[in-house]
N, C-alpha and C positions, 0 to 999 in steps of 0.2 A: 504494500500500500504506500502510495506516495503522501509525504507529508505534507501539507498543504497551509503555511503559516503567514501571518501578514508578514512577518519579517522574519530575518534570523541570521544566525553567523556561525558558522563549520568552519573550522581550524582540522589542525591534527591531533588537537589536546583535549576541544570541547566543541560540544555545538548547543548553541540556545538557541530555543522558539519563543517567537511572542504568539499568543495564539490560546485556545481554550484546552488547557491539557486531558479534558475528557476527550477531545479531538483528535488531537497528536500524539495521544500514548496509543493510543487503536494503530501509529501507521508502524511503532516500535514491535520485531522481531518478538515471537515469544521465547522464555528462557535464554533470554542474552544480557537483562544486569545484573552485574554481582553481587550490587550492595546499593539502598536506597536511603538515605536519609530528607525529611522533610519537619517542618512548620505550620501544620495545617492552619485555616484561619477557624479563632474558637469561635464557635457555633451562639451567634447574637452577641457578642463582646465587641466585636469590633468591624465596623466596615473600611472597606480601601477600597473600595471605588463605586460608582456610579453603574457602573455595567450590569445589564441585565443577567449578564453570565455569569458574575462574580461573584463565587460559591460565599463569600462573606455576607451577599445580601438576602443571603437565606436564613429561613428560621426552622426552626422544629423538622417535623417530615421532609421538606423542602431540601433541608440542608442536608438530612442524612441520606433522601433517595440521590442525589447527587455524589456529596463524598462515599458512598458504598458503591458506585459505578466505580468510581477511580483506585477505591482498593481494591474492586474485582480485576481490574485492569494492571494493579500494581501487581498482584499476584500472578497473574497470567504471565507478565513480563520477565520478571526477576528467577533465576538460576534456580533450581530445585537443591534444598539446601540452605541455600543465602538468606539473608536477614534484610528488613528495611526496620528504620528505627523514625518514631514519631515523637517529636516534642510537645508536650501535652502541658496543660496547668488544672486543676482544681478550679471551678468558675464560682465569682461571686453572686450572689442574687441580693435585688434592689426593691422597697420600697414600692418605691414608682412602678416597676417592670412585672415582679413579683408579688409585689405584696406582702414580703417581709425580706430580713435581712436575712442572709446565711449563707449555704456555698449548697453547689449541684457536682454531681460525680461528674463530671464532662470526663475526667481520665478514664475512668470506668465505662462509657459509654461507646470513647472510641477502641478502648482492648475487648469490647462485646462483636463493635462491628466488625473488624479485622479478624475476631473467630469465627466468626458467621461466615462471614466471606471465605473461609477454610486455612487462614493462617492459624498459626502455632504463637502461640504466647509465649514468648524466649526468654523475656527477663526485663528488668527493668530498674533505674536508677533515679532518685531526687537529688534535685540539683538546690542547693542553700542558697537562698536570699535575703537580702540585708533588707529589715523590717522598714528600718526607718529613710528607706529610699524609699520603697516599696509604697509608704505611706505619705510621701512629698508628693509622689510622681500621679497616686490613683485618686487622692484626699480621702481615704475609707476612714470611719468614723471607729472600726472594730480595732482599729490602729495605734489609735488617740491616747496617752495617758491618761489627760481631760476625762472620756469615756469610762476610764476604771475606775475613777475616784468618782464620776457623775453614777454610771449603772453598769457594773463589768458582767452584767448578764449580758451584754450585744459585745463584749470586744474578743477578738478571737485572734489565733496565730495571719500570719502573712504565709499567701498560697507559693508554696516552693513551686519549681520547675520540675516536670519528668520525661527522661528520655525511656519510655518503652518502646518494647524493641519483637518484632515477630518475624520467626521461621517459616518459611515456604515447603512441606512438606516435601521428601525422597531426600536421596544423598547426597550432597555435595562434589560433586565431579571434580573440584580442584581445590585440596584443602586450604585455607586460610591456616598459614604456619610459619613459624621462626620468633626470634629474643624481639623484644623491645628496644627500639636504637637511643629514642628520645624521650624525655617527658616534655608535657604539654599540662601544662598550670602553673598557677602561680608557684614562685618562689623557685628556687634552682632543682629542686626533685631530689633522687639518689646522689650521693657522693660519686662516682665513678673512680675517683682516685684513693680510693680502701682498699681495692680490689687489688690482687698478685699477680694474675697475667690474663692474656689479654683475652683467652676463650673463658674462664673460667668467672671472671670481671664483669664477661660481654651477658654470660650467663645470671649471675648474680644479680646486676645492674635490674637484666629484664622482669628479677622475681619484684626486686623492691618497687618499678613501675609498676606491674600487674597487682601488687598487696595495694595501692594508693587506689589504682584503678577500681578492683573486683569490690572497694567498702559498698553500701547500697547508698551511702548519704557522700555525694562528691561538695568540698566544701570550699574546695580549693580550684574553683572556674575563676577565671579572670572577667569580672561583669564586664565593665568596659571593654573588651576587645571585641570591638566589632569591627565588621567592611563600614566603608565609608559611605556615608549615605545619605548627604544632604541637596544634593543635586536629585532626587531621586521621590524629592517632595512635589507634591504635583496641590498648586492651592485651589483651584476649581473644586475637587473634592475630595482631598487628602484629608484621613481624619487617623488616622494611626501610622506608624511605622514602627516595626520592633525588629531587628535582625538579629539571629539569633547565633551568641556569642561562639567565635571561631573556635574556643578549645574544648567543647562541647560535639563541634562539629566533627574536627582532628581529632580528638578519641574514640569515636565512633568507627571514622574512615580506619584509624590505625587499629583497631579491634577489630574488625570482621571485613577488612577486603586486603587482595597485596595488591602490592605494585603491578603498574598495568590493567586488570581493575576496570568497570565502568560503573561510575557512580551518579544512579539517579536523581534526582526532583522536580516533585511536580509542580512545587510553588517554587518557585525561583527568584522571584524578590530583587532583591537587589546583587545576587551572583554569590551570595557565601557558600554554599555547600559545595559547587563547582566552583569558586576558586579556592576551596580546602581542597580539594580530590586533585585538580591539575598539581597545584604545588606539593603533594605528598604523592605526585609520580604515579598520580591515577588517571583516568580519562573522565571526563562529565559531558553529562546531559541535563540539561535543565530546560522547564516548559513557563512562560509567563503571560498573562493573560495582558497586563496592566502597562502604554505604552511607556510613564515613565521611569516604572521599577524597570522595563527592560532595558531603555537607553542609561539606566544608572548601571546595571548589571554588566551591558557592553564595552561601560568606559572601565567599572572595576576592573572586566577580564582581559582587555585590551591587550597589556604589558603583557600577557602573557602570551600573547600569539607569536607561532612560529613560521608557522604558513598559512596561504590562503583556502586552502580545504585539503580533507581530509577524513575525520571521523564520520563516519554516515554519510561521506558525501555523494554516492551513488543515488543516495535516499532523498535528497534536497531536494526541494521543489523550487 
């Protein structure tokens, strides 16, 4: 199937579409990505655009008949074996919206559809977040110190981050294997220079990454790093942006794909996940609906081009 996108850019490294990714994942080969990481947009929290296609300006039924197309589709896609990981949050409920304050399982909702759809529930990690950001940035009232000395019946914790993570049922045809070279978080990581020689070092090294890694509560993500992303604000009707922190991203990539590797998304945003994958010597694909998250995406990935096509380029429309 030819791909059929309003725009796009195939290199040798990566190729992004702008275009509606229930559209464009149909014209993707089945069982050809290794490893899929995304951002979904949470279900009534937040809209990014105007478009009648933009899975964000759906609510209830709407929003799930749609992203359950795309995970039947992620599934179809992705290498038997191989994992895609979804970044999820706990959602608040409002007042206004709701009719009371509290929180809804949205994490729970989306590891129900993803087993529906016939993924495998593989595992999954919370990511720590600093309250009193958290509470500048949302104004939540359950926040407040004010709120605990006024009625700490309404104030509650601040909703962490989670990467869960689902397997594609059968065997893995090319195992995902070898040490840990690097760590990715804050603060310098393992010693590397404790170590006696250089296999046994190279060995050790990758236990001490993988014991930081495997905790359930990662606590040590660097909030601030993200892609750059202010060219990427569109004010007609921009109402969110949140890209989600690269060492989040790079742990993922470096825990279940190797080098060489193609690395899915179907929200593409502003280009983090494929420019984690190209830079850790992977290939990407990424799908965008939104014309300025993609011309923001195009200038991030830019510096990285090495040619003018390449991956999927028989595929290009």
């Amino acid at each position: 199937m030819t791909i059929c996108a309003v725009d796009q850019v195939v290199t040798d490294q990566y190729a992004i579409y702008q275009g509606d990714s229930c559209e464009i994942i149909r014209a993707l080969p089945g069982d050809s990505i290794h490893f899929g990481v995304h951002s979904p947009p949470f279900e009534g929290l937040y809209k990014f655009s105007n478009f009648d296609r933009d899975i964000s300006n759906n609510e209830g039924s709407g929003f799930w008949e749609h992203y359950q197309f795309l995970i039947s589709e992620l599934l179809r896609v992705t290498i038997p074996g191989r994992l895609h990981s979804v970044h999820v949050m706990q959602l608040p409920t409002s007042k206004i919206r709701h009719g009371h304050i509290g929180m809804r399982d949205f994490r729970g909702e989306v590891i129900r559809a993803y087993e529906d759809a016939g993924w495998i529930f593989h595992s999954e990690v919370c990511i720590w977040k600093d309250p009193v950001v958290a509470q500048q940035r949302t104004k939540s009232i359950r926040l407040l110190h004010k709120q605990v000395v006024k009625d700490s019946a309404l104030s509650g914790q601040g909703l962490a981050d989670y990467i869960v993570t689902f397997r594609k049922p059968g065997d893995n045809p090319e195992p995902v294997g070898g040490c840990f070279d690097m760590w990715i978080g804050e603060g310098d990581g393992p010693d590397p220079s404790k170590f006696t020689t250089a296999e046994d070092g190279r060995n050790w090294y990758s236990i001490e990454v993988w014991q930081r890694y495997a905790s359930p509560v990662w606590m040590d993500i660097r909030q601030t790093r993200t892609l750059q992303y202010r060219a990427g604000r569109d004010e007609n009707d921009e109402q969110h942006i949140s890209p989600l922190q690269l060492d989040v991203i790079e742990r993922c990539i470096d825990l279940w794909s190797n080098p060489g590797d193609t690395v899915l998304t179907p929200f593409l945003g502003i280009g983090s996940e494929v420019w984690c994958a190209v830079n850790m010597g992977r290939k990407g694909i990424g799908i965008e609906l939104k014309p300025s998250y993609f011309d923001q995406a195009r200038s991030n990935l830019a510096p990285l081009d090495n040619v003018s096509d390449g991956l999927f380029a028989e595929d290009a429309a």
